[in-house]
C-alpha positions in Angstrom: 105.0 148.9 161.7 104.4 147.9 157.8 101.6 149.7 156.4 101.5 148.6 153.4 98.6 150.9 151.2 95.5 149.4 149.6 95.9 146.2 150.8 92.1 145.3 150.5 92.5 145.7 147.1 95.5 143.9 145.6 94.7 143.2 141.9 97.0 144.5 139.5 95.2 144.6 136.3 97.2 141.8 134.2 96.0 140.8 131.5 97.4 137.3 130.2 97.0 137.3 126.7 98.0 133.5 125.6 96.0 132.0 128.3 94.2 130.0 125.6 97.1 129.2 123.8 99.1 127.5 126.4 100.5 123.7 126.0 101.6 121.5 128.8 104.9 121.4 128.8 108.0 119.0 131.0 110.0 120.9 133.0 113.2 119.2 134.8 113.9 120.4 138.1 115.8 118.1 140.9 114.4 119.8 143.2 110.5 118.8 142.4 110.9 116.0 140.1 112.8 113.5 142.8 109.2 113.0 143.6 107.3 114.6 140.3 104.3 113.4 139.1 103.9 112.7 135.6 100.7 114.7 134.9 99.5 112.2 132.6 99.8 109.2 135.0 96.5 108.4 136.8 98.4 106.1 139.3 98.5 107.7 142.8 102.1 107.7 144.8 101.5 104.3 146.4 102.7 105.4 150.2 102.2 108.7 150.5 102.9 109.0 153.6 106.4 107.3 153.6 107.4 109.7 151.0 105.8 112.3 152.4 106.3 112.8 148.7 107.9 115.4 150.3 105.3 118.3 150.4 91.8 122.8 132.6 93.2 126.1 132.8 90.1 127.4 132.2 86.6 125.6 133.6 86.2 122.4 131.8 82.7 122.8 133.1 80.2 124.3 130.5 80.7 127.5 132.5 82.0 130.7 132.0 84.5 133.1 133.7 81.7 135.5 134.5 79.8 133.2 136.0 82.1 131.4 138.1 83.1 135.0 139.9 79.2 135.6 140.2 79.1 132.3 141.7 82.0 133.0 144.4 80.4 136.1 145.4 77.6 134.3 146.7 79.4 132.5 149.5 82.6 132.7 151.0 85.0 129.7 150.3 84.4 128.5 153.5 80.9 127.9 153.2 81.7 126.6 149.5 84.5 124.0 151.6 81.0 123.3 154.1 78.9 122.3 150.4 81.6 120.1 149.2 82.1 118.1 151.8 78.1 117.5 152.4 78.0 116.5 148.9 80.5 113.6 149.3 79.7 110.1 149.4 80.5 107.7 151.5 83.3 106.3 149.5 84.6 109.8 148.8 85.1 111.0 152.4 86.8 107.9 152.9 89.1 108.8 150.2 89.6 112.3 150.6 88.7 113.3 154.2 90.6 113.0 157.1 91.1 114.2 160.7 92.6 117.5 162.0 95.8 115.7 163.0 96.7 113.6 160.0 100.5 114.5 158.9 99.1 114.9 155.2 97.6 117.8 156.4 101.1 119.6 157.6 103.1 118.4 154.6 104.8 121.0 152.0 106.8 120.0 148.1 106.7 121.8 145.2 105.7 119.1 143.7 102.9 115.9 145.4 99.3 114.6 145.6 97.8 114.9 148.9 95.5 112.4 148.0 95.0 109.8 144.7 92.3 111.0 142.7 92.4 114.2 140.0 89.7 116.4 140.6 88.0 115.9 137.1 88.4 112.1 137.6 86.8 111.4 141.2 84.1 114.5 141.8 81.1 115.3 140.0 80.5 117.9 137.6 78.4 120.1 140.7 82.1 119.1 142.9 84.2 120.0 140.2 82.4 123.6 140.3 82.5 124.0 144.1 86.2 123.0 144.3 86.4 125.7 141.8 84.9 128.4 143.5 86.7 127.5 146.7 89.7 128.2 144.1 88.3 131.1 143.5 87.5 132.5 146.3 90.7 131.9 147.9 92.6 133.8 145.6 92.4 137.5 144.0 91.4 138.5 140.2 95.3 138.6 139.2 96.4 135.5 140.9 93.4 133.8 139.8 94.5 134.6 136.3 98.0 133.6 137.1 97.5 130.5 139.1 95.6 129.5 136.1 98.2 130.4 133.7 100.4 128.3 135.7 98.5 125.3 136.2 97.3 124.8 132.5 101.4 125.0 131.5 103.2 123.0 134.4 100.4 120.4 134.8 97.9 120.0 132.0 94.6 121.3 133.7 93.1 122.5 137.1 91.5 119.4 137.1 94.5 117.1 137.1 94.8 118.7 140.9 94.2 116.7 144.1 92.0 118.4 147.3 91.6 117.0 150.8 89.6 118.0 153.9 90.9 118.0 157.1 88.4 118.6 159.9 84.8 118.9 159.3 83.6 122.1 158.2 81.3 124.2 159.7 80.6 127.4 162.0 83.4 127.2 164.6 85.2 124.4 163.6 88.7 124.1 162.8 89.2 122.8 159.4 91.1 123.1 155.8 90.8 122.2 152.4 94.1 121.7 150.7 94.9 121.9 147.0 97.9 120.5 146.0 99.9 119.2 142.7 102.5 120.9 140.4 104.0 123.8 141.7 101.4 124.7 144.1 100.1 124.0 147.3 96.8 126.5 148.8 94.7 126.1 151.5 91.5 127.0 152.8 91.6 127.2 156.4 88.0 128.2 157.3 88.8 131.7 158.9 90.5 129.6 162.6 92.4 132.3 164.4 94.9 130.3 165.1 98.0 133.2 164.4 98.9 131.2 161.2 98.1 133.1 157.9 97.0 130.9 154.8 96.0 128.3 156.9 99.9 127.1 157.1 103.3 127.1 154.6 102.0 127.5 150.8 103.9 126.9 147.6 103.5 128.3 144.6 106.3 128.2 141.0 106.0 128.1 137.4 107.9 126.2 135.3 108.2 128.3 132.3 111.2 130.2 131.2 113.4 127.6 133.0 116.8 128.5 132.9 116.5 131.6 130.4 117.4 135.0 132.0 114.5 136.7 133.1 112.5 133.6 132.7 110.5 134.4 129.4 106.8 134.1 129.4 106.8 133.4 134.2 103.7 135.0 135.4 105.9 135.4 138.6 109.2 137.0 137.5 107.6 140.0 137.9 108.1 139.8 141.8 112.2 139.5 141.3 112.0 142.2 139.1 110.0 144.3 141.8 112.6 142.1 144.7 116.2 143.4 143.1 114.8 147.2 142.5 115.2 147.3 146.6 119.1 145.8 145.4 119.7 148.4 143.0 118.5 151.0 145.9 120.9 150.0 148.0 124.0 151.6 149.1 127.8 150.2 148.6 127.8 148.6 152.4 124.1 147.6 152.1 124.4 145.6 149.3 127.6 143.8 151.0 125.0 142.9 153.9 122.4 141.7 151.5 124.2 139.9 149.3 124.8 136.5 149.9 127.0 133.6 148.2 124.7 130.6 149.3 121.1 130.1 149.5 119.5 127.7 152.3 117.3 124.7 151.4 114.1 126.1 149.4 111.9 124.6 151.9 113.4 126.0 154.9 110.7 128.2 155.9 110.0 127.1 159.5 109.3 130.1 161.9 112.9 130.6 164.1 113.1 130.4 167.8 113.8 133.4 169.5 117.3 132.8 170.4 118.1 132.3 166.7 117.1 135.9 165.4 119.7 137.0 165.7 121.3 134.7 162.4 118.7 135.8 160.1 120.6 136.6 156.5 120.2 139.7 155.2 119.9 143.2 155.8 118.1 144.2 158.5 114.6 146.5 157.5 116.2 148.9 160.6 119.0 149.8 158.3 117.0 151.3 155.8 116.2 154.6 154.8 112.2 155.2 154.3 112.6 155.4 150.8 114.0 151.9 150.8 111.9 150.3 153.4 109.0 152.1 150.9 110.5 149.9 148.3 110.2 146.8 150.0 106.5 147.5 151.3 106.0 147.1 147.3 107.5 143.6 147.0 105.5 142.7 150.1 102.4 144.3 148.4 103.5 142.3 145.3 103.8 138.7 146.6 100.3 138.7 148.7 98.9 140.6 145.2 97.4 136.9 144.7 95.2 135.9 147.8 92.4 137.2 148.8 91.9 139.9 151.0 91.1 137.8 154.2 94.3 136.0 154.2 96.4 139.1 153.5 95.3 141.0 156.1 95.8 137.6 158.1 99.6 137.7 156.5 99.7 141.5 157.6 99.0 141.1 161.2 101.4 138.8 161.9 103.5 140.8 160.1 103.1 143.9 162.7 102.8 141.2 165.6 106.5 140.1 164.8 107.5 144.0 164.7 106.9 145.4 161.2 109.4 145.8 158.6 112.2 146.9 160.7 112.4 143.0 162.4 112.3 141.8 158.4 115.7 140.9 156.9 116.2 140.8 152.9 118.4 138.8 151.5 120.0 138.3 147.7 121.8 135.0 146.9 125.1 134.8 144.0 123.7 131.1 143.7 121.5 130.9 140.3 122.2 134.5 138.7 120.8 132.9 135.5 122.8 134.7 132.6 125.1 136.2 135.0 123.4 139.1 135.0 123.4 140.4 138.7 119.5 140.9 138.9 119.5 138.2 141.8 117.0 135.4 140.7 117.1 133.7 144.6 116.0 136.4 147.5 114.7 135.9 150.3 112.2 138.0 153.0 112.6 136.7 156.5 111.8 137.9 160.1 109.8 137.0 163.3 106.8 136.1 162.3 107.3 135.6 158.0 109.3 133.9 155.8 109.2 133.9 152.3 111.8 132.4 150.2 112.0 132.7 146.8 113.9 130.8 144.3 113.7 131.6 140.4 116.2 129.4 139.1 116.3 127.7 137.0 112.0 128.8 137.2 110.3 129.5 140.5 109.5 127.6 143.4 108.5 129.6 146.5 107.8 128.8 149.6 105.6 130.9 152.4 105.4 130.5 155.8 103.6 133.4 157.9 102.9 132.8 161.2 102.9 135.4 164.7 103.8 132.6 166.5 106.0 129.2 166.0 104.3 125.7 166.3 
């Protein structure tokens, strides 16, 4: 069973100095920009659906950092999703609502607007605070600080974002809010047991450092770093099993069928010693490091309901060793009930999908 220590507190004390500093910045990628979106333009993807196109760093609100996490304390994002979606008008649920079973709601890309309006174009200053506390609130301190690292770099602001609602929110109901744009997809799935952590696949990347070994100035390199010291732990014959030359599609990350187990790449988390199954416990502890503590402990139960680390595989991709440099920047974690695939070249795209059962 993975046990993996602390996990109700998963902030890492980072401190991102140059957070203020940061310029948006074009980053080519054919992998997100076949359907980018110019984070300048103000014209929404005209079918959306068709294209399923695919899948202000800090407030720009006269409030402060201190008082923003004040204000999340107060409620949890759920009941924050519940104020924001009483708040809209007419003409903005009409826009930015829609019902459990719309597609939109199941879609996943590195890179798409789930809906046409930015955040600070369409919602009011009040809106604009609660969508940021739902922000809040669904993430830790760290990834908080990361996700706004990211956001201010790869797409100009927070508030060049886009949010739906799925559902209507309240006590008992089944519904999500969904933030999507550049590099990121998060959700907010109002605490529905459903055996589906984060509400459904996420995304997350960062554009930074593209193509430079060790990705310069990533607020997520750190998690290859922490990924390839289970590599360097591994034996001759290990390594042969975890290496691999090719790397599947990025956003392959459905949950497998049973009978297809058994072709999971990688080495298998039964082969490994304790020290080395310790070792990945810390890469796990490392990628959830940014959500909050609800959905990890979400992500950790269907963890042990698919068997615990020995059912995980690990695997290291040849494809993309940026600088040749054999600290594999493409890995992938993958078992049961969790996959996590991780590709940092040439910068990061990963894709999460955590689930104790498929559908």
């Amino acid at each position: 069973m993975l046990s993996i220590r602390g996990d109700t507190d998963m902030q890492l004390a980072f401190f991102l100095e140059d957070a203020f500093m940061s310029e948006p910045r074009t980053v080519r990628c054919p992998d997100c920009d076949s359907q980018a979106i110019d984070p300048t333009r103000r014209e929404f993807l005209k079918d959306v659906g068709t294209a399923a196109v695919a899948a202000s760093v800090w407030p720009v609100l006269a409030t402060s950092r201190a008082s923003i996490a004040a204000t999340a304390t107060k409620s949890s994002p759920e009941s924050a999703v519940k104020r924001l979606f009483d708040s809209l008008n007419t003409e903005q649920k009409a826009t930015v609502c829609f019902p459990w079973e719309n597609p939109l709601r199941t879609k996943l890309n590195a890179n798409w607007a789930i809906t046409k309006p930015a955040i600070a174009e369409f919602f009011s200053k009040e809106q604009q605070e609660t969508i940021r506390e739902i922000f809040r609130g669904v993430t830790s301190e760290d990834g908080y600080e990361r996700f706004m690292k990211q956001m201010k770099e790869d797409y100009g602001d927070f508030g060049k974002y886009h949010v739906a609602i799925f559902g209507e929110p309240g006590d008992g109901k089944q519904f999500e809010w969904v933030l999507t744009g550049r590099h990121l997809t998060l959700r907010c799935d109002g605490n529905f047991k459903d055996g589906t952590a984060f509400g459904g696949p996420i995304v997350y990347g960062h554009g930074t450092g593209d193509s430079k070994p060790g990705l310069p100035g990533n607020v997520f390199y750190y998690q290859t770093v922490k990924a390839n010291e289970v590599f360097k732990a591994l034996d001759g014959k290990q390594r042969e099993k975890a290496l691999v030359a090719r790397a599947p599609a990025e956003s392959a990350v459905e949950i497998r069928e049973a009978n297809a187990l058994a072709n999971i790449p990688g080495i298998s988390g039964s082969e490994l010693s304790s020290d080395q199954k310790a070792l990945v416990e810390g890469v796990m502890k490392e990628l959830l490091a940014p959500y909050r503590a609800d959905d990890v402990k979400e992500a950790l139960g269907c963890l042990t309901a698919g068997g615990g680390i020995d059912k995980i595989h690990m695997a290291f991709y040849q494809q993309g060793d940026i600088g040749d440099d054999e600290v594999w920047d493409i890995w992938r974690i993958e078992g049961p009930s969790f996959v996590w695939h991780f590709r940092g070249s040439p910068h990061v795209h990963a894709y999460i999908n955590i689930a104790s059962r498929k559908g």
